[in-house]
N, C-alpha and C positions, 0 to 999 in steps of 0.2 A: 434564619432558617430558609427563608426562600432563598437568597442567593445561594445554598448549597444545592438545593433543589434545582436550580438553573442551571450548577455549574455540572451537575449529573446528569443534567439533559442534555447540557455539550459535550459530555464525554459520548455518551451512548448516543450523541446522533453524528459525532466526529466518527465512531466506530463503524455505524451502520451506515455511514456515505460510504468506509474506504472497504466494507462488503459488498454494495452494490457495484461500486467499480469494479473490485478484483472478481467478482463472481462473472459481473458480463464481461471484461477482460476476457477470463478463465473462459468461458463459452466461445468466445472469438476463436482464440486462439487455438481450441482443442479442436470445433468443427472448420473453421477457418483457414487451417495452416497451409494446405496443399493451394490455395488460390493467392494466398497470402505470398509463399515464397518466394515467387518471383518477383513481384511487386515490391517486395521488403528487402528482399539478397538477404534475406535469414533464413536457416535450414529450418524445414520442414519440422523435422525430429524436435529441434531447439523451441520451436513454438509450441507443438504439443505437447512439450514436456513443462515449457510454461505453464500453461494452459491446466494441464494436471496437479500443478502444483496450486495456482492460484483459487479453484474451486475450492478445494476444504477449506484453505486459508479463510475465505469469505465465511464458510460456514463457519468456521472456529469465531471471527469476529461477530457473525449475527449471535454465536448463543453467549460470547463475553459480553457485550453490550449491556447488556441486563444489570449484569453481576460486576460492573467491571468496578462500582467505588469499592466493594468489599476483595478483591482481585487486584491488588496493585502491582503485583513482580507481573502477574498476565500483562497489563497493559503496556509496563514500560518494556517488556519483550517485544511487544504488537510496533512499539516505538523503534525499540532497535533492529529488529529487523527489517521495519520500513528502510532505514538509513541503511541496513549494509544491502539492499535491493536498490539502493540509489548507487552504491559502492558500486555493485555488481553489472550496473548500465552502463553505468562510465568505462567499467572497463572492459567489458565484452567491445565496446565500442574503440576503445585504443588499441583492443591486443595484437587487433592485427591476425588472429582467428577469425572471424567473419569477413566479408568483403561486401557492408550490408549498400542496398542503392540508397542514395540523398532521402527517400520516401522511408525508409530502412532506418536511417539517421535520425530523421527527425520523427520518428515513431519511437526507438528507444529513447531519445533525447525527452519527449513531451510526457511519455509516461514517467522517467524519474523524477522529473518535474512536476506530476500529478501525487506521485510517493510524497515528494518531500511536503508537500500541504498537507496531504495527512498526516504526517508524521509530525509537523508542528501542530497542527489542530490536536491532535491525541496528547501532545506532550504537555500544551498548553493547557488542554481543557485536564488534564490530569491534575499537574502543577496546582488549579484553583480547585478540582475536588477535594484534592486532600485538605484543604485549608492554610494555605502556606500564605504567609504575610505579601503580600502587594509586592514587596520592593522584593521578594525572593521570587515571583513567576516569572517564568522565561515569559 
């Protein structure tokens, strides 16, 4: 019984790390952007619109967190969208639509790189919520 207990504390505090990120993310980005752009060679618009998107996201994770062992399709959503926002760095960054500066690069680069922790931390701590045998968790 404790370790389900434990393993529900990883999930909800896997969730509620990748709310504080994306929430102050979110705050960066939306009051941020105009000082930001030049520094990053990413448009303006493109950060705000980050920015706007990753606030609720944050709030959607602070009020799943709670709920999230009896919420399973919620989490592994919370999961796959981390992974296609890792998608979506990588290619904003190949497309050859931006022209972002090295400081640019390695800003989209590190935040999908901060994604995909959380998105193994969620996947993982999910994985041992449910109670799935040992040799079945990622």
């Amino acid at each position: 019984m404790t370790s389900v207990a434990n393993d529900s504390t990883q999930l909800r505090r896997a969730l509620l790390l990748d709310a504080m990120a994306s929430g102050a993310m979110g705050v960066l980005l939306l009051l941020g952007a105009g000082p930001l752009e030049p520094l990053l060679g990413l448009p303006g618009s493109l950060l705000r619109g980050v920015g706007l998107l990753l606030i609720p996201f944050a709030a959607l994770l602070v009020w799943l967190a709670p709920r999230a062992s009896a919420l399973r399709g919620a989490v592994r959503a919370v999961v796959v969208g981390n992974v296609l926002w890792i998608v979506a760095s990588i290619l904003l960054l190949v497309s050859g639509e931006v022209a972002p500066t090295g400081l640019g690069t390695f800003f989209v680069a590190l935040q999908a790189a901060a994604v995909a922790v959380f998105a193994y931390l969620e996947h993982r701590a999910a994985g041992r919520d449910a109670g799935l045998p040992a040799t079945a968790r990622p």
